[in-house]
N, C-alpha and C positions, 0 to 999 in steps of 0.2 A: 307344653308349659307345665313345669312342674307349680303344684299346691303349695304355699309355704302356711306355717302357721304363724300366725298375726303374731305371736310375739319374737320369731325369728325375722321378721319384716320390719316391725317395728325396734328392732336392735337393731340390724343392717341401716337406718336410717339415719337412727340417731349416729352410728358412725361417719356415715356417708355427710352425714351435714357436720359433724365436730370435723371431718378431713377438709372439708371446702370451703367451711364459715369461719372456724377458728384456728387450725393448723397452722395456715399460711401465717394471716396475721400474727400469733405468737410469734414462730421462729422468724419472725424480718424482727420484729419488734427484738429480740435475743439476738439478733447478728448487729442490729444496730447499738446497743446497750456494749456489747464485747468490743466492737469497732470503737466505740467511745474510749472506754479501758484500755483500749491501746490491745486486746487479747484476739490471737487470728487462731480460730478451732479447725479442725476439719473439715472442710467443707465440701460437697459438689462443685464440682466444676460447671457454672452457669451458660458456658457457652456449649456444653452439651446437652442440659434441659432448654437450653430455647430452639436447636434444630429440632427436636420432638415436640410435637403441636402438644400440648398441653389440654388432658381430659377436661372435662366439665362434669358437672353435677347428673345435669340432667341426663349426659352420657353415662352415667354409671348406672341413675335411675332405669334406663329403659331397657341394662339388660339382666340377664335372667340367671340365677345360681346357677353354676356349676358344679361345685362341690356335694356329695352325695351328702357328707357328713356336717347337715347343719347343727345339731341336737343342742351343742357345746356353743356356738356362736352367743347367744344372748349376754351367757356369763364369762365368757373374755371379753366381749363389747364392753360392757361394764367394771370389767376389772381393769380394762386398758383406761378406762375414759376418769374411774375413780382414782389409778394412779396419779394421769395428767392432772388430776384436780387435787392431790395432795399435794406436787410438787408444785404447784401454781404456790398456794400456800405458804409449804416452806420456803420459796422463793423470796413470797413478802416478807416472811419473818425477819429472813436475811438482808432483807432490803432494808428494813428496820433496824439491823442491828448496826449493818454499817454507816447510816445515819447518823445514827448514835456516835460515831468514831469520828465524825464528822470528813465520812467521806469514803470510797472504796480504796485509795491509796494509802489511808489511813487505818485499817479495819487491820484486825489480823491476817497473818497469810491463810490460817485453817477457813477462818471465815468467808475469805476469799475464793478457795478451793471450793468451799460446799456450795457457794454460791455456782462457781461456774461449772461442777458437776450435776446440782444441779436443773442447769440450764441443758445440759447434756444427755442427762435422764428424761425430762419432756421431751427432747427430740427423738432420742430412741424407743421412744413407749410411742409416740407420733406414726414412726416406723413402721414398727411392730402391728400399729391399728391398719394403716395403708397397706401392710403384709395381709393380713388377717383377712382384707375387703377386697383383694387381688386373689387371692388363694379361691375365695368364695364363686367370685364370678370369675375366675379359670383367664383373666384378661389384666395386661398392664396397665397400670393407673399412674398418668402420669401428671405432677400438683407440681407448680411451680414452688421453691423452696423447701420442695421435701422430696430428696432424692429417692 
């Protein structure tokens, strides 16, 4: 069993619970809002994440790094996590703006764009974190709604 040091533990976590608490939630809540808009993105093919059993939380908790090179972990953790919480942000702003227009068919088309970019950019920084927590413990992680 490798040693970790508490604040490389304590960052793997708070990942591990932003991928399982709130990942999912976002990205249905953003496939749902896009479906509304009549907008179809990119998506996984869902009948390929349901034949793979879908990880768990506390399957990820109980196993053990892999990766030699934690040093750096902490501060991508947080740079992933401080991303997803700007776009959160500018999300709202733009939600805000096209209110304002009274309505998303209404809003300009850029406004439109940044909105659904993005919505696009939280999912690949999402990614990116699921990469990040897969690379570490050397094991697939697999979360429903995020391919």
């Amino acid at each position: 069993m490798i040693s970790l040091d508490p604040v490389i533990v304590i960052a793997l976590t708070k990942a591990i619970d932003f991928l399982f608490e709130q990942a999912g939630v976002l990205l249905a809540e953003f496939r749902g809002t896009q479906k509304s808009r009549g907008e179809v993105l990119g998506e996984s093919h869902p009948s390929h994440q349901q034949i793979e059993k879908a990880t768990t939380k506390d399957d990820v908790l109980s196993w053990q790094p892999k990766n030699e090179k934690l040093r750096d972990i902490p501060q991508e953790v947080d740079s992933y996590l401080n991303q997803i919480y700007q776009y959160r942000a500018n999300k709202r702003n733009l939600e805000k703006q096209i209110a304002v227009y009274g309505g998303y068919t209404f809003a300009p088309i850029i406004v439109q764009n940044q909105l659904s970019l993005t919505e696009e950019e939280v999912k690949t920084t999402c990614q990116k974190l699921k990469d990040l927590v897969e690379e570490v413990y050397g094991k697939k992680i697999n979360i429903i709604g995020l391919s």
